[in-house]
C-alpha positions in Angstrom: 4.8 48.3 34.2 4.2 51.7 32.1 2.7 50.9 29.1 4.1 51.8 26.0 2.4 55.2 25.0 3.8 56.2 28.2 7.2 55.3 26.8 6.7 56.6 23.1 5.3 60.1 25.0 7.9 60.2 27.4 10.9 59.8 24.2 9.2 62.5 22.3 9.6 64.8 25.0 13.2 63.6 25.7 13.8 64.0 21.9 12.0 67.3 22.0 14.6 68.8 24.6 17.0 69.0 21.5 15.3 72.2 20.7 15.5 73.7 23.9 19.3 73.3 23.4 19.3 74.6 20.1 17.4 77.5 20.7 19.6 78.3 24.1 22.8 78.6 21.8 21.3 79.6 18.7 22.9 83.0 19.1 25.9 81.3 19.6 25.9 79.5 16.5 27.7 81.2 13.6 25.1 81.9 10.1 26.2 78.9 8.6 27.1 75.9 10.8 29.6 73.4 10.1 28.1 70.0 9.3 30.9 67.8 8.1 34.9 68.2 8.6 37.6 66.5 6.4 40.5 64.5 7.2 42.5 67.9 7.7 40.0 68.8 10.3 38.9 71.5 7.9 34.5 72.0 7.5 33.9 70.4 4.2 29.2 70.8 4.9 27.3 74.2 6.5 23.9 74.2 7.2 22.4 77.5 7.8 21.5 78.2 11.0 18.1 78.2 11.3 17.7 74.5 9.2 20.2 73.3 12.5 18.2 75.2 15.3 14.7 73.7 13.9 15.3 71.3 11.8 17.6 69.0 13.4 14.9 68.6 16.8 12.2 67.9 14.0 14.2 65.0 12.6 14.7 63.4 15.9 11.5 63.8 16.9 10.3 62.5 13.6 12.7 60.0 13.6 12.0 58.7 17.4 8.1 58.5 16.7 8.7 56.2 13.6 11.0 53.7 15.4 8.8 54.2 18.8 5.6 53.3 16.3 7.3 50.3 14.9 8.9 49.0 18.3 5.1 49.1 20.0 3.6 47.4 16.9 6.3 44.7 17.1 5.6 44.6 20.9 9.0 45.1 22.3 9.2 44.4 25.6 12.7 45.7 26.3 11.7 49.2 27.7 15.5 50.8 26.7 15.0 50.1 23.6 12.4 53.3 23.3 14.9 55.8 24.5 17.9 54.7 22.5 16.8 57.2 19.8 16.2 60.0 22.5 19.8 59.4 23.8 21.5 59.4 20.2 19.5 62.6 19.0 20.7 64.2 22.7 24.4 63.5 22.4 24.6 64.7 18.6 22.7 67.7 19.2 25.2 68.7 22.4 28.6 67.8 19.7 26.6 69.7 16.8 26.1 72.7 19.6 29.8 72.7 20.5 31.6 72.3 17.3 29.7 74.8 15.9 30.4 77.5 18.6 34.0 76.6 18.8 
């Protein structure tokens, strides 16, 4: 079995990859992206661009090493449970990236 710095490593890179994605369609992304839409479907929140393109992969990475810290010092053994973060801050960067290009 990997230990877990393997795992904590290897969900920071994977969390990491959000900024690849953001910097491949950062010319894509209008100055100020939409961040929250209302019940008419209308944006209601815009973050400008550069706070989504570097800020949002800081976050997640920020975020993943926090709960990877606290899941290693609890000793979880469920090995998922590391890249449950990884996964999240994937999917919402991809639906960030294509509502904001739409």
């Amino acid at each position: 079995m990997k230990s877990v710095k393997t795992h904590v490593i290897a969900s920071a890179v994977l969390c990491a990859l959000t900024l690849a994605a953001t910097l491949a369609a950062r010319d894509a992304l209008p100055e100020q992206v939409p961040m929250q839409w209302g019940l008419t479907g209308e944006a209601s929140s815009f973050w400008p661009r550069d706070a989504v393109v570097f800020g949002v992969p800081a976050a997640c990475v920020a975020i993943n090493l926090l709960v990877s810290v606290r899941l290693a010092s609890k000793g979880e053994k469920r090995i998922a449970m590391f890249y449950i973060t990884p996964v999240v801050a994937l999917v919402a960067t991809a639906a960030i990236v294509f509502l904001g290009t739409r």
